[in-house]
VOGU-3710 file (C-alpha; in Angstrom, 3 decimals, decimal comma):
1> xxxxxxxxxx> 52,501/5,913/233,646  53,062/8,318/236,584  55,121/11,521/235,941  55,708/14,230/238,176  56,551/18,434/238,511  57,023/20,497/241,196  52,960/20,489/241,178  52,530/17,015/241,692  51,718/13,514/240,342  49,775/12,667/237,143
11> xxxxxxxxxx> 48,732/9,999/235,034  50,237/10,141/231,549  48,712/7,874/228,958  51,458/4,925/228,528  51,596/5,724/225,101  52,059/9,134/224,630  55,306/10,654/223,953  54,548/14,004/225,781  54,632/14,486/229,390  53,164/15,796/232,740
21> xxxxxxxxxx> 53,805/19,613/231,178  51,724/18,797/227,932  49,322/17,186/230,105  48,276/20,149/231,881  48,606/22,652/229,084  46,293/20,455/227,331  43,558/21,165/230,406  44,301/24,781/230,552  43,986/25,432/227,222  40,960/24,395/225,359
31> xxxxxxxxxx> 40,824/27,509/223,145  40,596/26,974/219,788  40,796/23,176/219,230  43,947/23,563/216,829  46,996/20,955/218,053  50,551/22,845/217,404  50,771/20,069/214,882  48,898/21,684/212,514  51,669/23,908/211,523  54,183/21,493/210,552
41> xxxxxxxxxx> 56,812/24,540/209,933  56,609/25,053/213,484  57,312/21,488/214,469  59,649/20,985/212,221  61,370/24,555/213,358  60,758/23,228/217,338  63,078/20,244/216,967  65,942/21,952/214,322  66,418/24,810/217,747  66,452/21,590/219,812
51> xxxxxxxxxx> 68,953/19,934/217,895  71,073/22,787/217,478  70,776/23,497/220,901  71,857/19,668/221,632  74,986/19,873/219,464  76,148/23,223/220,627  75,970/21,967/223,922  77,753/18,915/223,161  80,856/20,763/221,347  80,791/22,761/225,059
61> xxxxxxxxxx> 81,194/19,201/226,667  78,068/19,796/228,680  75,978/17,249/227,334  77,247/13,710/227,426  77,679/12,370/224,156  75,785/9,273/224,154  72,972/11,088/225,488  73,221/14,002/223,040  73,831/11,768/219,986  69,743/10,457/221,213
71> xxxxxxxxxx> 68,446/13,662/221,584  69,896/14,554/218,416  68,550/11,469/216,423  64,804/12,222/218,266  65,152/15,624/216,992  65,782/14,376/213,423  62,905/12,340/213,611  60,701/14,703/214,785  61,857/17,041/212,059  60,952/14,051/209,376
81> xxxxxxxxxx> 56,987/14,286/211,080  57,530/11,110/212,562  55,845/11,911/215,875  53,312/14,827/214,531  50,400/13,077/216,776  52,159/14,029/220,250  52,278/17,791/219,549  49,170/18,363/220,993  48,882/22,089/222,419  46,575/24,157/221,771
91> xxxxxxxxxx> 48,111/27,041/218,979  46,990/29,650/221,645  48,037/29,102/225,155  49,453/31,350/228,017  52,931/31,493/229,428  54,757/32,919/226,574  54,716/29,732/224,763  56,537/27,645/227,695  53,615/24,633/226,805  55,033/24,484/223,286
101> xxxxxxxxxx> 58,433/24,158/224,409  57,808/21,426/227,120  56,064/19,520/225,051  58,851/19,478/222,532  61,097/18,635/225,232  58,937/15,985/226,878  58,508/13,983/223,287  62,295/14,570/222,638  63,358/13,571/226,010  60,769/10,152/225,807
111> xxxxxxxxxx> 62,262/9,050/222,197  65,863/9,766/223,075  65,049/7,469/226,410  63,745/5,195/223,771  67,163/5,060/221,959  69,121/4,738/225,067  67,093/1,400/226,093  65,099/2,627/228,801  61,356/3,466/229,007  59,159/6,600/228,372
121> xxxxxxxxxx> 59,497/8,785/231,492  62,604/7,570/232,987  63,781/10,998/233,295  66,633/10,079/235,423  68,070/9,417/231,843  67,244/11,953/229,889  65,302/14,800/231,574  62,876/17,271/229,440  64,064/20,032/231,094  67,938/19,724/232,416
131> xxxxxxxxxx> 69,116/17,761/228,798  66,446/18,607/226,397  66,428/22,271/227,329  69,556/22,537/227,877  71,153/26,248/227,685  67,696/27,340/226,786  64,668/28,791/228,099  60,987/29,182/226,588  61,910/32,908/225,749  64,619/32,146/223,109
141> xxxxxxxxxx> 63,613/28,964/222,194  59,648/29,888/220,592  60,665/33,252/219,182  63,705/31,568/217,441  60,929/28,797/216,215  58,548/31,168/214,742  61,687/33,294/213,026  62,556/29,820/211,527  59,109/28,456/210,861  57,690/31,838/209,161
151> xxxxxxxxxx> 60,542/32,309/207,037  59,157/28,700/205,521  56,431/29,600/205,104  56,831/33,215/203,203  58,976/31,149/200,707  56,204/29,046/199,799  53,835/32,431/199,930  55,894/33,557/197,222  55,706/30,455/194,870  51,940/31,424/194,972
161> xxxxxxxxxx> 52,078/34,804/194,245  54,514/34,150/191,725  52,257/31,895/189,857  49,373/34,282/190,082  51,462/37,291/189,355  52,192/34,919/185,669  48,571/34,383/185,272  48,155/37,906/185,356  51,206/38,546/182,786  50,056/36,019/180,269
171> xxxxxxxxxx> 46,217/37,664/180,347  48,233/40,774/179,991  49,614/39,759/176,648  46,420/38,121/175,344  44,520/40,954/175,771  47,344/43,916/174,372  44,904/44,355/171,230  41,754/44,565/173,423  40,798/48,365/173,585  38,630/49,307/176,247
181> xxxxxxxxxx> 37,202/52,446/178,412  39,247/53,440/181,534  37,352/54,643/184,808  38,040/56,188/187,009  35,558/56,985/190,340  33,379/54,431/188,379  33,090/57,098/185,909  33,910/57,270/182,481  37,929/57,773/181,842  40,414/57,538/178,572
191> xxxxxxxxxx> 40,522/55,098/176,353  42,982/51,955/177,560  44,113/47,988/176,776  42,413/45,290/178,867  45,751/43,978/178,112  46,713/47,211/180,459  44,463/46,691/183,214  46,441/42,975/183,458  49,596/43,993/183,402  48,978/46,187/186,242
201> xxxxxxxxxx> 47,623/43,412/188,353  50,971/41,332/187,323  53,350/44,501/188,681  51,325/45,135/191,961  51,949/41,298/192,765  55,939/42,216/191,797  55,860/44,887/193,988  54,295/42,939/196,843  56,643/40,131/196,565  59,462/42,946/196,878
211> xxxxxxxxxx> 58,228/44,038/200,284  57,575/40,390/201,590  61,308/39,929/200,704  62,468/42,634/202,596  60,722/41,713/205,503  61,940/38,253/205,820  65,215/39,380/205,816  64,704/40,411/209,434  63,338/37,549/210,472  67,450/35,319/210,402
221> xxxxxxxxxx> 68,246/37,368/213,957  67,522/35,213/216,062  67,832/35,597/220,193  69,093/31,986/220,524  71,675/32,052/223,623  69,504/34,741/225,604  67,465/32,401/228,017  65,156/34,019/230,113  65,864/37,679/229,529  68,520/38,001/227,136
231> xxxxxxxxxx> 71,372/38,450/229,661  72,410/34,897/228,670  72,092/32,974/232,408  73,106/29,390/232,461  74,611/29,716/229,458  78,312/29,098/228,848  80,556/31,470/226,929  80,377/31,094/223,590  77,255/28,889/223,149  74,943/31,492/221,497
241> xxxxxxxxxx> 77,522/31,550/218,657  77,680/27,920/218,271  73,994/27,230/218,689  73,396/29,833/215,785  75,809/28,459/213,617  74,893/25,044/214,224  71,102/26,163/213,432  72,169/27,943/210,393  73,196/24,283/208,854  70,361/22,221/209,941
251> xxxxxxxxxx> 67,986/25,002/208,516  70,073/26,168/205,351  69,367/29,763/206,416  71,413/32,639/207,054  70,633/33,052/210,624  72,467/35,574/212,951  72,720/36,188/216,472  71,038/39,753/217,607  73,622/41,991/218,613  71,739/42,781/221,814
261> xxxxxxxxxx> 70,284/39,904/223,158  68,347/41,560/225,863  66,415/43,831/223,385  66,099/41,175/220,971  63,844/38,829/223,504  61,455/41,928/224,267  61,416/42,820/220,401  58,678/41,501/218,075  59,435/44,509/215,356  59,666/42,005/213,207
271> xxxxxxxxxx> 56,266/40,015/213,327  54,609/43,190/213,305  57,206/44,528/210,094  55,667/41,324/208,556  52,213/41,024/209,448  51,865/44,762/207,881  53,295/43,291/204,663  50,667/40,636/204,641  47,844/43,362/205,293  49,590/45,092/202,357
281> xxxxxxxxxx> 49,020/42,214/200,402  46,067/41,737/201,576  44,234/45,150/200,540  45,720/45,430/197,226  45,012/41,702/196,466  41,046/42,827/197,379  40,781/45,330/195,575  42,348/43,194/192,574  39,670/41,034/193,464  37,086/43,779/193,526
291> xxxxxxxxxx> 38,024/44,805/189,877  37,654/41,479/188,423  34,082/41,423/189,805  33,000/45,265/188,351  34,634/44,124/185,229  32,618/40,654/185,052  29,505/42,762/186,372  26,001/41,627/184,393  26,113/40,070/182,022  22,977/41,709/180,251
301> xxxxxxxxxx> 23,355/44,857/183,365  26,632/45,271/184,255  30,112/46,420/182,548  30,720/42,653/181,242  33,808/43,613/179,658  35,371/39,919/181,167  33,893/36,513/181,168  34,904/35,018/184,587  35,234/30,815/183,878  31,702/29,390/185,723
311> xxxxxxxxxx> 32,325/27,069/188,453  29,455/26,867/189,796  25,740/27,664/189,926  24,773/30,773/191,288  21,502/30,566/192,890  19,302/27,599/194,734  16,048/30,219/193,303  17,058/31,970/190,053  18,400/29,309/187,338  21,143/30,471/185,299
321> xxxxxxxxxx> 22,334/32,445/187,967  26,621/32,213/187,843  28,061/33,964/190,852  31,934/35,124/190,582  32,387/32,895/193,770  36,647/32,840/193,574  36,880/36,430/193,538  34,268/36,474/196,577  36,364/34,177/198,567  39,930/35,473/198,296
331> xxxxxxxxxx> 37,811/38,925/199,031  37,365/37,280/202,629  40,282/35,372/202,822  42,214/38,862/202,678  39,018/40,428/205,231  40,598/37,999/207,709  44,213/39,096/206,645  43,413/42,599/207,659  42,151/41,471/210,850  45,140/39,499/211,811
341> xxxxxxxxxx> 46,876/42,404/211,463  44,867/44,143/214,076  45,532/41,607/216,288  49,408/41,054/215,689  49,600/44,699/216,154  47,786/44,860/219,622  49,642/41,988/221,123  53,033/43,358/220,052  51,837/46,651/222,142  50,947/44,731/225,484
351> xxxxxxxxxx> 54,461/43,231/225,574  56,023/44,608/229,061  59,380/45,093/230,175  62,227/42,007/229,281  59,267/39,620/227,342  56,427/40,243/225,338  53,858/37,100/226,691  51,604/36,997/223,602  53,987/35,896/220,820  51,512/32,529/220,346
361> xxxxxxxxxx> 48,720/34,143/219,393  50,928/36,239/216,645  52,032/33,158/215,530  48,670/31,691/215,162  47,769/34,426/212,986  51,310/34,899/211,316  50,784/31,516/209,981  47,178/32,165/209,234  47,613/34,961/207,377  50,316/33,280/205,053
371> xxxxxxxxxx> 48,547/30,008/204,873  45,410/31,386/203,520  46,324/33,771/201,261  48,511/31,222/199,577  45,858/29,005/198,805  43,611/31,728/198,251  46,098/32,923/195,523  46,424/29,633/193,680  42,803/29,337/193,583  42,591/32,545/192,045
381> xxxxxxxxxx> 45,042/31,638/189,326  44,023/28,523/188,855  40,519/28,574/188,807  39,718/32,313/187,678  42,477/34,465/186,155  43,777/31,442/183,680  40,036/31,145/182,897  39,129/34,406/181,940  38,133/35,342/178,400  37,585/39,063/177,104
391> xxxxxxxxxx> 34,218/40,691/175,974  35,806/42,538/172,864  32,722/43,599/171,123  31,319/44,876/174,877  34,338/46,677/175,437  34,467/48,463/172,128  30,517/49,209/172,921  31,422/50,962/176,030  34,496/52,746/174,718  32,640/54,299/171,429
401> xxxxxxxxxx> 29,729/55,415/173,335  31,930/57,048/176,236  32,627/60,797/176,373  36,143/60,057/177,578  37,480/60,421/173,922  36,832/64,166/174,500  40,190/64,467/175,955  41,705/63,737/173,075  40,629/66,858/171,678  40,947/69,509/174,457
411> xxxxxxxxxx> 44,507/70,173/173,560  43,292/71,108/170,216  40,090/72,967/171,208  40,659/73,940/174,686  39,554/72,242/177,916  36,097/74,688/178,462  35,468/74,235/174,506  35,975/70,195/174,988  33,767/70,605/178,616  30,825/71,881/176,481
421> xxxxxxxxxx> 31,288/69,551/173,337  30,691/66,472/175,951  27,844/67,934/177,847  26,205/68,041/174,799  26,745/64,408/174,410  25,700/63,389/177,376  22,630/65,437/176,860  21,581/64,661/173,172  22,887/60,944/173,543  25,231/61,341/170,707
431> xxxxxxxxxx> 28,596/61,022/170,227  31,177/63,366/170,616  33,257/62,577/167,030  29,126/63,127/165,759  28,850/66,083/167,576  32,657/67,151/166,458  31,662/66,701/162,617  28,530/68,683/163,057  30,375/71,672/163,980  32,958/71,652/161,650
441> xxxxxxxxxx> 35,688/71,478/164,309  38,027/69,004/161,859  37,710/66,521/158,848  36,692/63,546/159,501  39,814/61,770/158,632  41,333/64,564/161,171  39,406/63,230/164,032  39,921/59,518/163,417  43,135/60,458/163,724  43,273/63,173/167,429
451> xxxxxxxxxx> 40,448/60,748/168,574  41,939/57,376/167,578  41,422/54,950/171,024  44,209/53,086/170,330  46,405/56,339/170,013  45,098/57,368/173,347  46,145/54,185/175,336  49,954/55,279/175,042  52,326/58,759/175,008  52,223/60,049/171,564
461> xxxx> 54,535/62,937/172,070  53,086/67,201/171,343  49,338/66,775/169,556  49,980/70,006/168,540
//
C-alpha cells in the first residue's frame, strides 16, 4: 500500500501492521539487529500507556467513543503479544525514541482501522498520530514505557536472586559442622565454618535485593501528561491525572504523576539510581563468583576445599580436565553489567536542556543488564551452588597445618610472644600446638582447649 508523511510517499508492505514512520526508522537504523520486540516488557508497557492514554482521553470526550473503544481493544491485543512481529525497530535508534512510539501508534492505529471495518492505512479513520497519540508526545510516552517495563522486569530479577540467595542458605546449613581456614589477602586467617562462608553469600544477595527494592520505588513517577517538554501543551486540564490513574489499573502498579512535570521529562535520576544497583549487584555477585573458583581451585594444586558439580569437560588437549565453567560465565555476564553501567551513566550526562535524547540506548542496556544477570543467577543456582559438595578432610588439612590458630593464644601469651611462636612454624614446618607443647607454654589438654578451631569460629566471651 501507499502511505504518506510530511516527507513523502512510500510503499508499505500490504501486510504489515506498521507504517510509513516504522518504515523509515527501519532504514535509518540498522544498528544492532535487535527488533523492539525482543523485550516483550516494553511492548507490552508501549500499548498499556496507549490504552491509558485512549481512555483518559475518552472520559475528556476528546476521543470519539467508537473509535476509542478500537484503539482500546488493539491495545489489549497488543498487550496479549498478538502482533509481536510488527514491532520492528531497532532497540537503538535516534530521536529520543519517537520510532518506537510511531510504530506503536502505526500498528495500533492499522488494527483499530481493522475493527472499525476499514483497511490498513485508511488514516482518515483512525490516524497514528492525531487518535493514537493523542494528548501525548514521544517524550512522555517512552520514558513512562521504560518506568513501566523495568519495573517488570526487576520483579522477575528478584525471583532469581531469591532462589540463588536459598541455594546459598541451604549450603549454609549443610556445611555449619564443616570447619575450615579463613583468609584473608589469600593468606592464612582464623579458623571458620564453610557453613560461614555460605551464609555470607546468602546475606549479600539479601542485602542486594534491599537496594534493588529501593530503587524501583522511584521508578512509579511517571511524566505521563507532560508532552513535549513537560509544560503539558495540547493537553486538557486534568488529563495527566486521569491518564495516570487509568495506567495505574491496567498495570496493577502504584504509579504517580511527578510533581514537576517539566523536570521530570529532562530527569533520568532514576535509570542511572538503578543501573548503579545492578553494577552493585554485579561486583559483589563476581566476586561471589571469584570465591567459589579459589575455593574449588586444584584439585591435587589448589585450595580444593569445594567440589564444584562437573558439567562439562574441560579441555579439547588435557583429558580429565573439568573447568568451573558456571562460575566463569556469570563472571562475564556481570563484566558486561559493569559496562552497562558506564554507558547508562554517560548518556544520562549528555542529556541537554528540557530532554535527555539517549534514553533508548539506557533502555537497551537497562534491560540487558537485568535480563542477563537473571539467567545468569539461576544458572548459578541451579547448575553450581545446589551442586556443590564440601572437601571436609581437605579443609581440616589446611586448617591444622595453618598458623592462624596462633591467635588463639596471643591473648594468653602476648601478640610479639605469639608473632615469634608462628615464625618458628613457618620456619621448622611444624605446628604451632607442637611448637606450644615443646615449650611448656600450657598442658596439652589446656591448648586443645585456647586453640580449639571450632571455639575460634564464634565469640566466646574474656579468654582470660
Amino acid at each position: 500500500r501507499i502511505e504518506r508523511d510530511s516527507l513523502g510517499e512510500r510503499q508499505v508492505p500490504a501486510d504489515a501492521y506498521y507504517g510509513i514512520q516504522t518504515l523509515r526508522a527501519l532504514e535509518n537504523f540498522p544498528i544492532t539487529d535487535i527488533p523492539i520486540s525482543n523485550f516483550q516488557s516494553l511492548i507490552r508497557a508501549l500499548a498499556s500507556v496507549k490504552q491509558a492514554a485512549a481512555m483518559a482521553n475518552m472520559g475528556l470526550r476528546l476521543l470519539d467513543g467508537d473509535k476509542g473503544q478500537a484503539i482500546v481493544e488493539a491495545c489489549v491485543e497488543v498487550r496479549n503479544g498478538l502482533f509481536d512481529d510488527h514491532f520492528v525497530v531497532d532497540v537503538i535508534q535516534g530521536g529520543a525514541g519517537t520510532s518506537t512510539n510511531m510504530n506503536a501508534n502505526e500498528v495500533i492505529a492499522n488494527r483499530a482501522l481493522e475493527r472499525l471495518g476499514h483497511e490498513k492505512g485508511e488514516y482518515e479513520f483512525c490516524h497514528p498520530n492525531n487518535d493514537v497519540n493523542m494528548s501525548q508526545s514521544t517524550n512522555d510516552v517512552y520514558p513512562t514505557t521504560l518506568k513501566i517495563a523495568t519495573v517488570w522486569g526487576i520483579d522477575s530479577l528478584l525471583e532469581a536472586m531469591d532462589e540463588l540467595r536459598a541455594s546459598f542458605a541451604k549450603k549454609g546449613v549443610e556445611f555449619h559442622d564443616v570447619l575450615k581456614l579463613g583468609r584473608t589477602q589469600l593468606q592464612d586467617a582464623v579458623p571458620m565454618t564453610l557453613g560461614q562462608s555460605f551464609e555470607a553469600f546468602s546475606v549479600t544477595l539479601s542485602e542486594d535485593m534491599t537496594r534493588l527494592e529501593e530503587a524501583k520505588l522511584l521508578l512509579y513517577e511517571i511524566n505521563l501528561g507532560a508532552t513535549a517538554i513537560g509544560t503539558g501543551l495540547n493537553t486538557l486540564e486534568g488529563y495527566s491525572g486521569k491518564a495516570c490513574q487509568r495506567l495505574a489499573e491496567i498495570t496493577e502498579l502504584p504509579l504517580t504523576t511527578s510533581l514537576n512535570l517539566v523536570e521530570a521529562t529532562s530527569d533520568v535520576g532514576a535509570f542511572v539510581q538503578l543501573s548503579g544497583v545492578l553494577k552493585r549487584i554485579a561486583v559483589k555477585l563476581s566476586k561471589v563468583c571469584n570465591d567459589l573458583r579459589l575455593l574449588s581451585s586444584g584439585p591435587r594444586a589448589g585450595l580444593n576445599e569445594i567440589n564444584l558439580p562437573s558439567v562439562q569437560p574441560g579441555s579439547t588437549i588435557m583429558p580429565g580436565k573439568v573447568n568451573p565453567v558456571i562460575p566463569e560465565v556469570v563472571n562475564q555476564v556481570c563484566f558486561q553489567v559493569i559496562g552497562n553501567d558506564v554507558t547508562i551513566s554517560m548518556a544520562a550526562e549528555a542529556g541537554q536542556l528540557e530532554l535527555n535524547a539517549f534514553e533508548p540506548v539506557m533502555g537497551f542496556n537497562l534491560f540487558q543488564s537485568i535480563h542477563t544477570l537473571k539467567r545468569a543467577m539461576r544458572v548459578l543456582s541451579g547448575r553450581c551452588v545446589d551442586g556443590i559438595t564440601a572437601n571436609v578432610d581437605e579443609c581440616r588439612t589446611h586448617l591444622e597445618r595453618s598458623i592462624g590458630l596462633v591467635t588463639a593464644l596471643a591473648p594468653y601469651i602476648g601478640y610479639d610472644d605469639a608473632a615469634a611462636l608462628a615464625k618458628e612454624a613457618l620456619k621448622t614446618g611444624r605446628t604451632v600446638r607442637e611448637l606450644a607443647i615443646e615449650r611448656g607454654i600450657y598442658t596439652e589438654d589446656r591448648l586443645d582447649q585456647i586453640m580449639d578451631p571450632d571455639r575460634m569460629t564464634r565469640p566466646s566471651g574474656d579468654p582470660r
